[in-house]
Biopython code that builds the backbone (N, CA, C, O; Angstrom):
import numpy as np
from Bio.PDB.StructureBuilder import StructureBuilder

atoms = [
    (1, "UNK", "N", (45.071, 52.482, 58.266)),
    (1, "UNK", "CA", (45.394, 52.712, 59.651)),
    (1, "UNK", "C", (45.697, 51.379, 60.340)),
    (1, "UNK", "O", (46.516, 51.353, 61.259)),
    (2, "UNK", "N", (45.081, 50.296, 59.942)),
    (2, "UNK", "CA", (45.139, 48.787, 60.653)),
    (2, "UNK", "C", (46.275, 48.386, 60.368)),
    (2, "UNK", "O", (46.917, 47.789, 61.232)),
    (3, "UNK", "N", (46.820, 48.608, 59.084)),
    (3, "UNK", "CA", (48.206, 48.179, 58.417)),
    (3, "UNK", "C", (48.978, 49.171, 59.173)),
    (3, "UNK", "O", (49.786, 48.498, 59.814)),
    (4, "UNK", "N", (49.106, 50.032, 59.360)),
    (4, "UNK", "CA", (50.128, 50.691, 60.451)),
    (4, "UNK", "C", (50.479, 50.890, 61.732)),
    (4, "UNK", "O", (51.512, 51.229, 62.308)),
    (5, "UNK", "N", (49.080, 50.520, 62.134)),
    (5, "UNK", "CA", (49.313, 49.947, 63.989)),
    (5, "UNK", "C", (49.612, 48.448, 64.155)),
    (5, "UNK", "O", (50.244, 47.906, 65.062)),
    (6, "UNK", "N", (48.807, 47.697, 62.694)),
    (6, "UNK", "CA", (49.338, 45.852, 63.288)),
    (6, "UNK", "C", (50.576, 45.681, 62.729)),
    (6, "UNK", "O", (51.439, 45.104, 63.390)),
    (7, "UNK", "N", (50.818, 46.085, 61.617)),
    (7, "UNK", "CA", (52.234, 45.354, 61.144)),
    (7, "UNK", "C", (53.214, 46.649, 61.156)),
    (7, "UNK", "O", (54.263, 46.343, 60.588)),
    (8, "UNK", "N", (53.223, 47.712, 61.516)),
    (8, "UNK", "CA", (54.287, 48.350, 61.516)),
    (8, "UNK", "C", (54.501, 49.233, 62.771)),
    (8, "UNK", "O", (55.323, 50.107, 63.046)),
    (9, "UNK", "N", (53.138, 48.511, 63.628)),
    (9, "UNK", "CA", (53.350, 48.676, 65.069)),
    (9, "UNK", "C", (53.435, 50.641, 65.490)),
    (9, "UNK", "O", (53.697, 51.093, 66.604)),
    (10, "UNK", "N", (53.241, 51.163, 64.691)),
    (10, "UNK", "CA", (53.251, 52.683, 64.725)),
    (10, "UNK", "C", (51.575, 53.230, 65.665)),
    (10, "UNK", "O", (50.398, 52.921, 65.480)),
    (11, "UNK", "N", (52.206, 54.067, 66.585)),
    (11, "UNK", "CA", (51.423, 54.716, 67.555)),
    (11, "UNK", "C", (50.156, 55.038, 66.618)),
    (11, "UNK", "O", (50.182, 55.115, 65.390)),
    (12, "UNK", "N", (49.191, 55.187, 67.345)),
    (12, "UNK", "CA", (47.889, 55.851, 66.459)),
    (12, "UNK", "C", (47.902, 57.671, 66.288)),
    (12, "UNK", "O", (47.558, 58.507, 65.453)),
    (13, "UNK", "N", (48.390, 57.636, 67.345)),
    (13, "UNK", "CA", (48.831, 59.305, 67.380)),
    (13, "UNK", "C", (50.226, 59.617, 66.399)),
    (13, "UNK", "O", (50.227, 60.744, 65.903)),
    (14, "UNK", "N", (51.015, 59.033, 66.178)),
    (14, "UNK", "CA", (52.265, 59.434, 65.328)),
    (14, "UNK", "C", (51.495, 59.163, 63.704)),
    (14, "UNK", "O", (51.445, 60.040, 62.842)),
    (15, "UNK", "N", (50.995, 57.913, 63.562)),
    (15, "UNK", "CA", (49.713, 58.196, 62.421)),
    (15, "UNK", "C", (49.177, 59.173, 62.070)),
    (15, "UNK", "O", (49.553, 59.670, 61.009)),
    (16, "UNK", "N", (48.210, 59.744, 62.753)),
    (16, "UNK", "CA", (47.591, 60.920, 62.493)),
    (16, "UNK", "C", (48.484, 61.609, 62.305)),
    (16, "UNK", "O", (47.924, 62.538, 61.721)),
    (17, "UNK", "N", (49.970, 61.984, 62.389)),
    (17, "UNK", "CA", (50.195, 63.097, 62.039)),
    (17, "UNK", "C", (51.146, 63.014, 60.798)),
    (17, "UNK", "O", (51.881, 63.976, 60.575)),
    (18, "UNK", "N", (51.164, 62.338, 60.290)),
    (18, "UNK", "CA", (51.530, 61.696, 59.044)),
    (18, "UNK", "C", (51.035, 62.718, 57.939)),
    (18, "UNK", "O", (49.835, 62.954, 57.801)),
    (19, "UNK", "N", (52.417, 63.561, 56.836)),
    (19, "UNK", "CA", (51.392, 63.699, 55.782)),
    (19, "UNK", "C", (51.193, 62.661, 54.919)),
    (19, "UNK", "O", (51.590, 61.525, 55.177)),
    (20, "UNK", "N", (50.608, 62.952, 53.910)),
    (20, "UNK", "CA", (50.278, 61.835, 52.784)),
    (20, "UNK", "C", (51.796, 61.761, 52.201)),
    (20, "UNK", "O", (52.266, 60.631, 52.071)),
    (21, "UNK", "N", (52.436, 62.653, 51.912)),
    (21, "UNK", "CA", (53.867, 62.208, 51.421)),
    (21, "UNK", "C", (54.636, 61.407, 52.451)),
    (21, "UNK", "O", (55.406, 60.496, 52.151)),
    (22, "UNK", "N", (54.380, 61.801, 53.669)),
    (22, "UNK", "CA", (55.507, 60.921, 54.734)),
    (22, "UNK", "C", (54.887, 59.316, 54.731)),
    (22, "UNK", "O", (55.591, 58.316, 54.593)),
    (23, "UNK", "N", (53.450, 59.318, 54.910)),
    (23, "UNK", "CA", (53.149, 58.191, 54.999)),
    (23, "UNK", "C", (53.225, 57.153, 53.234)),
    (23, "UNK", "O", (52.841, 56.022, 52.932)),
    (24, "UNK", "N", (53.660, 57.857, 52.738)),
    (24, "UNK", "CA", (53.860, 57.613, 51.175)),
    (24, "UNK", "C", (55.463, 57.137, 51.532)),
    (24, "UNK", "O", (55.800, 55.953, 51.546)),
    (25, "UNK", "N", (56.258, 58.112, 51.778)),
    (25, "UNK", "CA", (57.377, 57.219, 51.846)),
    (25, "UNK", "C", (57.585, 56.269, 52.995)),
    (25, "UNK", "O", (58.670, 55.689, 53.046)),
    (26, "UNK", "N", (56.707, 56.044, 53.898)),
    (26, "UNK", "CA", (57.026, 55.208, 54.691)),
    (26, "UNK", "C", (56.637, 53.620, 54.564)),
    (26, "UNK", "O", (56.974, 52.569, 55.108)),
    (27, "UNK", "N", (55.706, 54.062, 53.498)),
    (27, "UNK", "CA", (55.219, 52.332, 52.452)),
    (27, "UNK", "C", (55.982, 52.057, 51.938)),
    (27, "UNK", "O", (56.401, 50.905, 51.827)),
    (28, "UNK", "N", (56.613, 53.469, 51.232)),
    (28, "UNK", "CA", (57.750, 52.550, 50.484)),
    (28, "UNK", "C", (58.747, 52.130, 50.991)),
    (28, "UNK", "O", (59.047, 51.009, 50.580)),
    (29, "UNK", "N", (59.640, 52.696, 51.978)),
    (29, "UNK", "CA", (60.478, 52.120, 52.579)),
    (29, "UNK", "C", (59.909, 50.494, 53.008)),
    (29, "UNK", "O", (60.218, 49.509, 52.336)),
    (30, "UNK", "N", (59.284, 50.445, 53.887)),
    (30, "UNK", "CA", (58.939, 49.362, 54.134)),
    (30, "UNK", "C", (58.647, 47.977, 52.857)),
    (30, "UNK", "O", (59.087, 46.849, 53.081)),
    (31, "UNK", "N", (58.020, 48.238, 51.827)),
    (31, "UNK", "CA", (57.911, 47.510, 50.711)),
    (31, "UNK", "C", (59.249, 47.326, 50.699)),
    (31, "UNK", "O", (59.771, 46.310, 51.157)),
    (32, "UNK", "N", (59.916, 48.320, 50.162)),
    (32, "UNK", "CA", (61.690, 47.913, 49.996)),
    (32, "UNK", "C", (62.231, 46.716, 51.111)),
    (32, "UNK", "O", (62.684, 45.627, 50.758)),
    (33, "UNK", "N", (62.112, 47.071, 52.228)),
    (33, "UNK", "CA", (62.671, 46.866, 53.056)),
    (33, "UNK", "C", (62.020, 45.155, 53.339)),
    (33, "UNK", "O", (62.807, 44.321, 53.786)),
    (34, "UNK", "N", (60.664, 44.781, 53.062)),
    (34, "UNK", "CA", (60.426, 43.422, 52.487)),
    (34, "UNK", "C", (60.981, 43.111, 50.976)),
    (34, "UNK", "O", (60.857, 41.922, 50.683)),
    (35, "UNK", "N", (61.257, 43.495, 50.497)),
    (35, "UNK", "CA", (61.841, 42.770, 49.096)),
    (35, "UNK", "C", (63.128, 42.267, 49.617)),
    (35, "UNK", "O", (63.415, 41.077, 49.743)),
    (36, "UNK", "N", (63.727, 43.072, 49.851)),
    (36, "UNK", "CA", (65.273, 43.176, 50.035)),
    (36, "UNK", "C", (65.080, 42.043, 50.975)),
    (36, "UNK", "O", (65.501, 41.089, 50.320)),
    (37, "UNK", "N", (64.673, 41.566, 52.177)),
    (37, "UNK", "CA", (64.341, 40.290, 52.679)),
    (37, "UNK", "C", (64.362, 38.937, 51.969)),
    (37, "UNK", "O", (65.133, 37.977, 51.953)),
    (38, "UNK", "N", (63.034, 39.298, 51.306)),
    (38, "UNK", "CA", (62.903, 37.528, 50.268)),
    (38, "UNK", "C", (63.992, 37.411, 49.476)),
    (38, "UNK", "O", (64.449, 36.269, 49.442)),
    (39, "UNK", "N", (64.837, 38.629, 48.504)),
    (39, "UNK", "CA", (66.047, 38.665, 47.728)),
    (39, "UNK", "C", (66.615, 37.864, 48.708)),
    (39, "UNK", "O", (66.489, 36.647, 48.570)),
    (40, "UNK", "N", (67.292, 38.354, 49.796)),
    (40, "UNK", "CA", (68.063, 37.167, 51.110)),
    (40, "UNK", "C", (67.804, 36.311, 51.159)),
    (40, "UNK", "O", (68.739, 35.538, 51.366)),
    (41, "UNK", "N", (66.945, 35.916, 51.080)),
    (41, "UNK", "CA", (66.527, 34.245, 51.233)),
    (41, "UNK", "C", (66.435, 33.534, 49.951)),
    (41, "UNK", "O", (66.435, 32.306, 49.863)),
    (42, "UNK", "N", (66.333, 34.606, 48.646)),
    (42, "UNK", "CA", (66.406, 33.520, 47.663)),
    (42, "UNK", "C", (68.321, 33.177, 47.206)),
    (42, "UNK", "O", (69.007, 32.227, 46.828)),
    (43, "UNK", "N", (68.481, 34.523, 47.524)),
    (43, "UNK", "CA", (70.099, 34.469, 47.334)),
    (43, "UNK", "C", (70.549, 33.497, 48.053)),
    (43, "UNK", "O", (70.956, 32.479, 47.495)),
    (44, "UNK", "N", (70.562, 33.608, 49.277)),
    (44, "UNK", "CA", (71.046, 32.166, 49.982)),
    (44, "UNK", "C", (70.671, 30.488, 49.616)),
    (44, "UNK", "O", (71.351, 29.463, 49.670)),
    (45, "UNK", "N", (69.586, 30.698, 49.316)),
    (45, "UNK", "CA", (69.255, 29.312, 49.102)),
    (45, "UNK", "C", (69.839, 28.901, 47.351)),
    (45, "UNK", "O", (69.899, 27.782, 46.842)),
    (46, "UNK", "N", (70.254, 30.409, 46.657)),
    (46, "UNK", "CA", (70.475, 29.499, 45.181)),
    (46, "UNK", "C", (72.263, 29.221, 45.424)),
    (46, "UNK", "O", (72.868, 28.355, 44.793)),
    (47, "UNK", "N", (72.998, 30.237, 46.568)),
    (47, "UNK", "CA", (74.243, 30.121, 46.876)),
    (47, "UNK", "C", (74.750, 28.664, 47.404)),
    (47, "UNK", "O", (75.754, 28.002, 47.139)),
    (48, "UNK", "N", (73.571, 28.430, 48.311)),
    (48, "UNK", "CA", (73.885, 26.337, 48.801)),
    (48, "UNK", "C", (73.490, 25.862, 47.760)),
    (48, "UNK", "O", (74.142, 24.874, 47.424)),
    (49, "UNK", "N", (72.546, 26.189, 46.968)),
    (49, "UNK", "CA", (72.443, 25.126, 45.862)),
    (49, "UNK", "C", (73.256, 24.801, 45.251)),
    (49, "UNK", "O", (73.459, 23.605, 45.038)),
    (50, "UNK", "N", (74.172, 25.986, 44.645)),
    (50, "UNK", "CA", (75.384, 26.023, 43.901)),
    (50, "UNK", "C", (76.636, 25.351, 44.732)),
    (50, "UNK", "O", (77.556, 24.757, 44.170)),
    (51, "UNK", "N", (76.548, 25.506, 45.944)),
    (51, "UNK", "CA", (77.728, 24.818, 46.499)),
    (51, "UNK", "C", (77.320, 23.061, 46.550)),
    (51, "UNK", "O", (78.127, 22.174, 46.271)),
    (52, "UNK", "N", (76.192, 22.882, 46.883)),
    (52, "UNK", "CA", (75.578, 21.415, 46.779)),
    (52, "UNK", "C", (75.924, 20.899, 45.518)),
    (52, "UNK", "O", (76.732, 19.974, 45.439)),
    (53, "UNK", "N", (75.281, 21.508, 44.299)),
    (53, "UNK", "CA", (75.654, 20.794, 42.621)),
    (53, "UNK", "C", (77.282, 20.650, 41.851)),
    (53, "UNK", "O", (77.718, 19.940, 40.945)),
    (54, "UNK", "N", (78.078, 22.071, 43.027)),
    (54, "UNK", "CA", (79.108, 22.084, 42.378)),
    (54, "UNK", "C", (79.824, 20.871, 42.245)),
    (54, "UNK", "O", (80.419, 20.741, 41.175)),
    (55, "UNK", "N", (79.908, 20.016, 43.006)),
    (55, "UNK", "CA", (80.631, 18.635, 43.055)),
    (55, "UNK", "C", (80.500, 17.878, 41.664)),
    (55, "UNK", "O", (81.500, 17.504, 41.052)),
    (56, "UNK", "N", (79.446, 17.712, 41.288)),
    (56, "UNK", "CA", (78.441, 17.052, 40.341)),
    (56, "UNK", "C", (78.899, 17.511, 38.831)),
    (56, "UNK", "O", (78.799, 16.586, 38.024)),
    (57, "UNK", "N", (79.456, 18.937, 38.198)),
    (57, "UNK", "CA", (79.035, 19.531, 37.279)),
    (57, "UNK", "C", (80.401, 19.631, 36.940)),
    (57, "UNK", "O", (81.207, 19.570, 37.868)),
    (58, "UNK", "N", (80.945, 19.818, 35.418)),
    (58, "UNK", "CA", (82.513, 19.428, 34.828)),
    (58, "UNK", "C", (82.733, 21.161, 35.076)),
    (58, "UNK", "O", (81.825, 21.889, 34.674)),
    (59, "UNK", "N", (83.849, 21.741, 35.685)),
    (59, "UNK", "CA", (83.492, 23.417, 35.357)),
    (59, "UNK", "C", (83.151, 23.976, 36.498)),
    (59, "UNK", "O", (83.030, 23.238, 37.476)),
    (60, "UNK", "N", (82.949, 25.226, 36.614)),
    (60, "UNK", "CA", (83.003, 26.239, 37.387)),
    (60, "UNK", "C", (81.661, 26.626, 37.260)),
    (60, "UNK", "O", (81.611, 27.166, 36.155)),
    (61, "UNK", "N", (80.327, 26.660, 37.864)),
    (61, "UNK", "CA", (78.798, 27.271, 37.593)),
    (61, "UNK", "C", (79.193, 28.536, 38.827)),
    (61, "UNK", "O", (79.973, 28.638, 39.774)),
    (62, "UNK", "N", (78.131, 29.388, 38.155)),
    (62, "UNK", "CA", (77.973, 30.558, 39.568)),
    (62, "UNK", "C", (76.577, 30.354, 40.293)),
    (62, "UNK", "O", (76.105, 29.269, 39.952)),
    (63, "UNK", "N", (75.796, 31.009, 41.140)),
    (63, "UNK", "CA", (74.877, 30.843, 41.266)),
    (63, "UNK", "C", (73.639, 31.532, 40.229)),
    (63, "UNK", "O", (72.580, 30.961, 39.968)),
    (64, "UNK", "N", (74.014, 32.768, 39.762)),
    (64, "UNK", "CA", (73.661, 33.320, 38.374)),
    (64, "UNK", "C", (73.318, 31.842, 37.470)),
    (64, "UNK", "O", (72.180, 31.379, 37.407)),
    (65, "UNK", "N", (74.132, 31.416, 37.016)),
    (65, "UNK", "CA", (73.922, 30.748, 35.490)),
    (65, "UNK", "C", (72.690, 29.072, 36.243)),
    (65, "UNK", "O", (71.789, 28.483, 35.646)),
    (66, "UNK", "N", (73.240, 28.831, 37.686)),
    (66, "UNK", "CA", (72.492, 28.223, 37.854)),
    (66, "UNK", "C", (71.239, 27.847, 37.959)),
    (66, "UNK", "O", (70.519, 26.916, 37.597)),
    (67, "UNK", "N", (71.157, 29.143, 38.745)),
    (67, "UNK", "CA", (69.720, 29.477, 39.009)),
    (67, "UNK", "C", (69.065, 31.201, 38.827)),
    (67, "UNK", "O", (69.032, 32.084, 39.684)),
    (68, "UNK", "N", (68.735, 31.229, 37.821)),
    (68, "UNK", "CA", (68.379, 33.194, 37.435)),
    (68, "UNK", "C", (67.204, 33.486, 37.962)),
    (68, "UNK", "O", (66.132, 32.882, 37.916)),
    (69, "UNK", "N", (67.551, 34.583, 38.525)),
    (69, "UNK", "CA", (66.241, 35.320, 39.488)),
    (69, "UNK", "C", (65.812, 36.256, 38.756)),
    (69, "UNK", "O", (66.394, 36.466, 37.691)),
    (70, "UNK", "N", (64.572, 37.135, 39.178)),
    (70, "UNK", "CA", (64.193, 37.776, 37.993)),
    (70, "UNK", "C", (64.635, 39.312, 38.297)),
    (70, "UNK", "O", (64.186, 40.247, 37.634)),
    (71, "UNK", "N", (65.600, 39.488, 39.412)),
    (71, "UNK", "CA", (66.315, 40.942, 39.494)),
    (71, "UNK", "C", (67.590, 40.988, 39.473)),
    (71, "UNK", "O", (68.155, 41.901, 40.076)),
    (72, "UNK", "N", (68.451, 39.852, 38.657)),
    (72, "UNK", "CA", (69.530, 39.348, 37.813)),
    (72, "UNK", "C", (69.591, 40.516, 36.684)),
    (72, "UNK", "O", (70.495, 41.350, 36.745)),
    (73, "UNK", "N", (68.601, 40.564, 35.638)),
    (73, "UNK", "CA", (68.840, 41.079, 34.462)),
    (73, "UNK", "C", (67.979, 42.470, 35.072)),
    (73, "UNK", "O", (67.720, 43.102, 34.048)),
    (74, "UNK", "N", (67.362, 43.311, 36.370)),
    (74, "UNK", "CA", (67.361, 44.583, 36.406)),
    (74, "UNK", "C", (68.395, 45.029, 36.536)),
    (74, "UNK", "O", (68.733, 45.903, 35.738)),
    (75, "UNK", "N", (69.441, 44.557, 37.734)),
    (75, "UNK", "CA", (70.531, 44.696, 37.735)),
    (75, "UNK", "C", (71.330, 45.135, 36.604)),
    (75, "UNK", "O", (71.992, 46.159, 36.439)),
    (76, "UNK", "N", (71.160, 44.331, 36.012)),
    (76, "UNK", "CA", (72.269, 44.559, 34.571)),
    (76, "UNK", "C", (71.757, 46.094, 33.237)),
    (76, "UNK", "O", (72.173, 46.402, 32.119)),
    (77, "UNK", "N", (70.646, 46.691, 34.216)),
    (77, "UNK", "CA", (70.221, 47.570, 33.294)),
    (77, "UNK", "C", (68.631, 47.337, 32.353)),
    (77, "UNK", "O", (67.870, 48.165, 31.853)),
    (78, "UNK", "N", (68.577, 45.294, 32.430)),
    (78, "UNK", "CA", (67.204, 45.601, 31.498)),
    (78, "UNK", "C", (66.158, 45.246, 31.870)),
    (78, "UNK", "O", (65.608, 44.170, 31.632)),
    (79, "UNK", "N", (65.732, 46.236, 32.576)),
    (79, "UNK", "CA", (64.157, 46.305, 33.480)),
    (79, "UNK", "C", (63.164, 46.292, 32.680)),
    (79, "UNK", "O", (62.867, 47.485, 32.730)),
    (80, "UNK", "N", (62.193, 45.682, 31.754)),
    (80, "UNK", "CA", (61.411, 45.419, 31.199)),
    (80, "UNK", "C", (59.946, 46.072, 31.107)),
    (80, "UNK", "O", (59.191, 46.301, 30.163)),
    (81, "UNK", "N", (59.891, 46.222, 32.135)),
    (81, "UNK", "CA", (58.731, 46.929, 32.993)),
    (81, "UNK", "C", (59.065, 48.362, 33.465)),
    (81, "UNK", "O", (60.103, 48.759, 33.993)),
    (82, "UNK", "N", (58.352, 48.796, 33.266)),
    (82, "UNK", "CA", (57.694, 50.018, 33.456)),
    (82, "UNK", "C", (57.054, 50.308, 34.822)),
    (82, "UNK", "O", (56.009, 49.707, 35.071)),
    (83, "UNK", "N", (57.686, 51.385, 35.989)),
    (83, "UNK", "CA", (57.338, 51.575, 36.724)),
    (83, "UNK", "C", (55.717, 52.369, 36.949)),
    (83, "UNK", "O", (55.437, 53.343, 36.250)),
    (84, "UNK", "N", (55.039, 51.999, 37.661)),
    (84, "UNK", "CA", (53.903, 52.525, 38.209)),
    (84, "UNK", "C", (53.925, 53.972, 37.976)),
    (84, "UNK", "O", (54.911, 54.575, 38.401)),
    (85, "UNK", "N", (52.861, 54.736, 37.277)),
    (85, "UNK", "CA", (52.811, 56.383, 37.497)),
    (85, "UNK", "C", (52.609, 56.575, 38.775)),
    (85, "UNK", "O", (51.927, 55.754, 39.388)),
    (86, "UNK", "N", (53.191, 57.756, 39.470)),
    (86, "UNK", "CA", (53.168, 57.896, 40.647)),
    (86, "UNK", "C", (51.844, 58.962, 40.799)),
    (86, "UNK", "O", (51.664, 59.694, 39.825)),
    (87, "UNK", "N", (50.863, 59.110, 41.999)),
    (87, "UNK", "CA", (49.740, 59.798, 41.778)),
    (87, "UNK", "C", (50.339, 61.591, 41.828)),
    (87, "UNK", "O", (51.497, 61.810, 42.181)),
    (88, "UNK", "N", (49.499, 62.622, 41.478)),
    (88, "UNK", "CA", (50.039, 63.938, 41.804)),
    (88, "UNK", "C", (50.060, 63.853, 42.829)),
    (88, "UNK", "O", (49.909, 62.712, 43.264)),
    (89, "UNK", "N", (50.329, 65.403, 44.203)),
    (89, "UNK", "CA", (50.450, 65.734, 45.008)),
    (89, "UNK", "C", (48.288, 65.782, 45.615)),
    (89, "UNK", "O", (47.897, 65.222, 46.639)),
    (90, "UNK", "N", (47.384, 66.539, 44.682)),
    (90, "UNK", "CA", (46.068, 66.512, 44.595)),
    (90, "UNK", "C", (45.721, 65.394, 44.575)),
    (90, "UNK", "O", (44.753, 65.290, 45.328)),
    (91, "UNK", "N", (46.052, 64.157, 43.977)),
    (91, "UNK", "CA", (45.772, 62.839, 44.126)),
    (91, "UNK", "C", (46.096, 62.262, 45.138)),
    (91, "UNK", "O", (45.352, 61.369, 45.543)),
    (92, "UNK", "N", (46.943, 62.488, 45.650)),
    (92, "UNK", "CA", (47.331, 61.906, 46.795)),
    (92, "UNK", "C", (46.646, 62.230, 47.991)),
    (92, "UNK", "O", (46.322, 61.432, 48.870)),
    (93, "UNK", "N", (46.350, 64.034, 47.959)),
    (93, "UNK", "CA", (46.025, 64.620, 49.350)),
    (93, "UNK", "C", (44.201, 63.910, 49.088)),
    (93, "UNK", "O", (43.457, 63.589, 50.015)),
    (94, "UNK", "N", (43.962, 63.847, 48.054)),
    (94, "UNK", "CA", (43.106, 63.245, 48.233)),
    (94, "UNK", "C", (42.098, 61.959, 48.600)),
    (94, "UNK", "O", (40.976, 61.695, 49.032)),
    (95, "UNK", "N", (43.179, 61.433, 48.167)),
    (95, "UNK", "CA", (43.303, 59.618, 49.092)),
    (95, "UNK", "C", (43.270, 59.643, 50.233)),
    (95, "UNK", "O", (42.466, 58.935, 50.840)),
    (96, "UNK", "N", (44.131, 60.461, 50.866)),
    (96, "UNK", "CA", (44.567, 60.320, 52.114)),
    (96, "UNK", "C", (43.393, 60.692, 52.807)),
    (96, "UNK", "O", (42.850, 59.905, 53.583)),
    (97, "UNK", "N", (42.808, 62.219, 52.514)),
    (97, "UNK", "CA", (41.469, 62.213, 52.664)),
    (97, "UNK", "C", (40.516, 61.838, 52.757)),
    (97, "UNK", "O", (39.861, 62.467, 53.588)),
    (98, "UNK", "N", (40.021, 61.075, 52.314)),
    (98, "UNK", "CA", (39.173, 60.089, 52.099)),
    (98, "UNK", "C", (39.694, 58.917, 52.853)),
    (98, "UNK", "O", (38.783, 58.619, 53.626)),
    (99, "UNK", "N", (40.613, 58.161, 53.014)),
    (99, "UNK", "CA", (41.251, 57.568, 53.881)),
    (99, "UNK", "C", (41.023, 57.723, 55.656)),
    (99, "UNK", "O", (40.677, 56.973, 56.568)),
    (100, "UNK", "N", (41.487, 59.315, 55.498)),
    (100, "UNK", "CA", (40.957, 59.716, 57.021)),
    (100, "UNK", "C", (39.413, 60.083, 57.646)),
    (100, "UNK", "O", (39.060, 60.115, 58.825)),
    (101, "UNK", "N", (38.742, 60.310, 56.584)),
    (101, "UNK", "CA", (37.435, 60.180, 56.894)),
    (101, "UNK", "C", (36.572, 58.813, 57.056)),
    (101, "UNK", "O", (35.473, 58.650, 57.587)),
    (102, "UNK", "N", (37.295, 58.039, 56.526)),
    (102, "UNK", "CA", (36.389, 56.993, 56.045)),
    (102, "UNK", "C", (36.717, 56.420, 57.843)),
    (102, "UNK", "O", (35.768, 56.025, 58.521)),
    (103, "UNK", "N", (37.917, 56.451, 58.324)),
    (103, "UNK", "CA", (38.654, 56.002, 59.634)),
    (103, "UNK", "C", (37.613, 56.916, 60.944)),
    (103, "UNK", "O", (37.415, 56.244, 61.957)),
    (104, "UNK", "N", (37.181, 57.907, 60.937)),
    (104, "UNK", "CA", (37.094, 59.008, 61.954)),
    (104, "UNK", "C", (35.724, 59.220, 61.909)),
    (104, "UNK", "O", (35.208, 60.080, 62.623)),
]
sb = StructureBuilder()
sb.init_structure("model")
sb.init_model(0)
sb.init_chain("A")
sb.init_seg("    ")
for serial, (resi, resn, name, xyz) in enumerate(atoms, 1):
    if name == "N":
        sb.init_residue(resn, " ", resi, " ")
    sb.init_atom(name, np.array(xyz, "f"), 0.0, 1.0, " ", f" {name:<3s}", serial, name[0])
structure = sb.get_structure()
């Protein structure tokens, strides 16, 4: 509940009425929605790098070969890792449960 009124600034009343699936996808959006952030900032900073070294280097570098990030090769298909099992629907209502009691 603290994580959703301080950092995502959401009413205490629109909270409560949250199911466990809405408030399930609304982590995730948000998680996404920080990744996709730091990706921006690392992209940019390996894009000046590459324009900074290009002077320097015999050839054509991209920012790829320069500098590889580690969602370079998901991109390309080879995700290594194994996503998280997601909990059931009973697992979940039950978190949440417990969640809201532990709050109330």
């Amino acid at each position: 509940m603290a994580w959703a009124i301080g950092v995502l600034h959401m009413p205490l009343a629109e909270w409560q009425t949250l199911t466990p699936d809405e408030w399930q996808a609304v982590c995730r959006a948000w998680a996404d929605h920080a990744e996709a952030l730091q990706h921006d900032k690392w992209e940019r900073m390996r894009l000046l790098a590459t324009i900074s070294v290009q002077p320097h280097v015999k050839g054509r570098i991209t920012p790829a070969t320069l500098l590889p990030l580690p969602w370079d090769t998901k991109a390309r298909g080879k995700n290594e890792t194994a996503p998280a099992p997601q909990p059931t629907k009973e697992e979940a209502r039950a978190r949440f449960a417990a969640l809201v009691a532990g709050v109330g």
